[in-house]
C-alpha positions as CSV (number, residue, x, y, z in Angstrom):
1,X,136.3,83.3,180.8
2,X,133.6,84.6,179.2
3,X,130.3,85.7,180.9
4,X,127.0,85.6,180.3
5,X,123.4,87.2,180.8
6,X,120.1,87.0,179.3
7,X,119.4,90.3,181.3
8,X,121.7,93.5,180.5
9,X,122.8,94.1,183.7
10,X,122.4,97.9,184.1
11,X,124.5,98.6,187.2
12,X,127.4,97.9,184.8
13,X,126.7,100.2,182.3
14,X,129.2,103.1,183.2
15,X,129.9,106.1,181.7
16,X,133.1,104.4,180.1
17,X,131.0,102.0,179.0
18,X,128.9,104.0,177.3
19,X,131.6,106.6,175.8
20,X,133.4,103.8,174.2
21,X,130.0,102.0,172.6
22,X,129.7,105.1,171.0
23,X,133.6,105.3,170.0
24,X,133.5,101.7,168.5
25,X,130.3,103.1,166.2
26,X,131.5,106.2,165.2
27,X,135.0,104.6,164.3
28,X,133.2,101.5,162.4
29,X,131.3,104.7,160.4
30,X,134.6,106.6,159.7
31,X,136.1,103.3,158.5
32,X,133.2,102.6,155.9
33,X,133.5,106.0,154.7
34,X,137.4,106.4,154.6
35,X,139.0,103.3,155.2
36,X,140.7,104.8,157.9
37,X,141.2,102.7,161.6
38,X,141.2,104.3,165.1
39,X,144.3,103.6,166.8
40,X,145.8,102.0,163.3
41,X,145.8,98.9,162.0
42,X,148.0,97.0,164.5
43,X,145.6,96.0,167.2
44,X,148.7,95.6,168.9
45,X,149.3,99.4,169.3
46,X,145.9,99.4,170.7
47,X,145.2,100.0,174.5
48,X,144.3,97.3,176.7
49,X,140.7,99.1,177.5
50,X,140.0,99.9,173.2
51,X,140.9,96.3,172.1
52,X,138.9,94.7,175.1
53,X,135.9,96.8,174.3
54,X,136.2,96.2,170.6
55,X,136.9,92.2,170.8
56,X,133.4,92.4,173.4
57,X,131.3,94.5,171.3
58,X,132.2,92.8,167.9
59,X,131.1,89.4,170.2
60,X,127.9,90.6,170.6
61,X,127.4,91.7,167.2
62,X,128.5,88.2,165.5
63,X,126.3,86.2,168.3
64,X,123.2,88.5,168.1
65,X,123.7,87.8,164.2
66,X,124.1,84.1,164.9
67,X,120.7,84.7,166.5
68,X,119.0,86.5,163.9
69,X,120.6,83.8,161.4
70,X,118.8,80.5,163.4
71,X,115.8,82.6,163.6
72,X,114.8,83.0,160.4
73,X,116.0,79.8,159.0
74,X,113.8,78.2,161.4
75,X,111.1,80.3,160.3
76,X,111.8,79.9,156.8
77,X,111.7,76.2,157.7
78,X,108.8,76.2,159.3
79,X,107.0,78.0,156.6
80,X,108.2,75.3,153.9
81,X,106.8,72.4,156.6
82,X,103.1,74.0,156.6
């Protein structure tokens, strides 16, 4: 079931939290510089905690995107309307 807030809810930002955030970045960084994958390619190798983080953060991304996306075509619509 999937969750969700219009607020970031700050008393569950842990230090976990946090640590792996900055994992997922620094491994998406090594990966467009190398090629290389944290944990391998297999997300099946992966540990429960890594691949739930990943599949959450890469969730966010693609909807804040989505966002971003509607935004500016509306704008962009808007404009052509004036």
């Amino acid at each position: 079931m999937d969750v969700e807030s219009l607020a970031c809810p700050v008393s569950c930002i842990t230090p976990e939290s946090k640590r792996d955030l900055g994992r997922f970045y620094q491994q998406e960084r090594a990966h467009k510089a190398t090629g290389g994958v944290l944990y391998g390619a297999d997300s099946a190798d992966w540990n429960c905690r890594w691949f739930d983080a990943v599949n959450i953060i890469q969730a966010e991304i693609e909807r804040a995107n989505g966002a971003f996306e509607r935004a500016k075509a509306a704008y962009v619509a808007s404009k052509r309307n004036q």
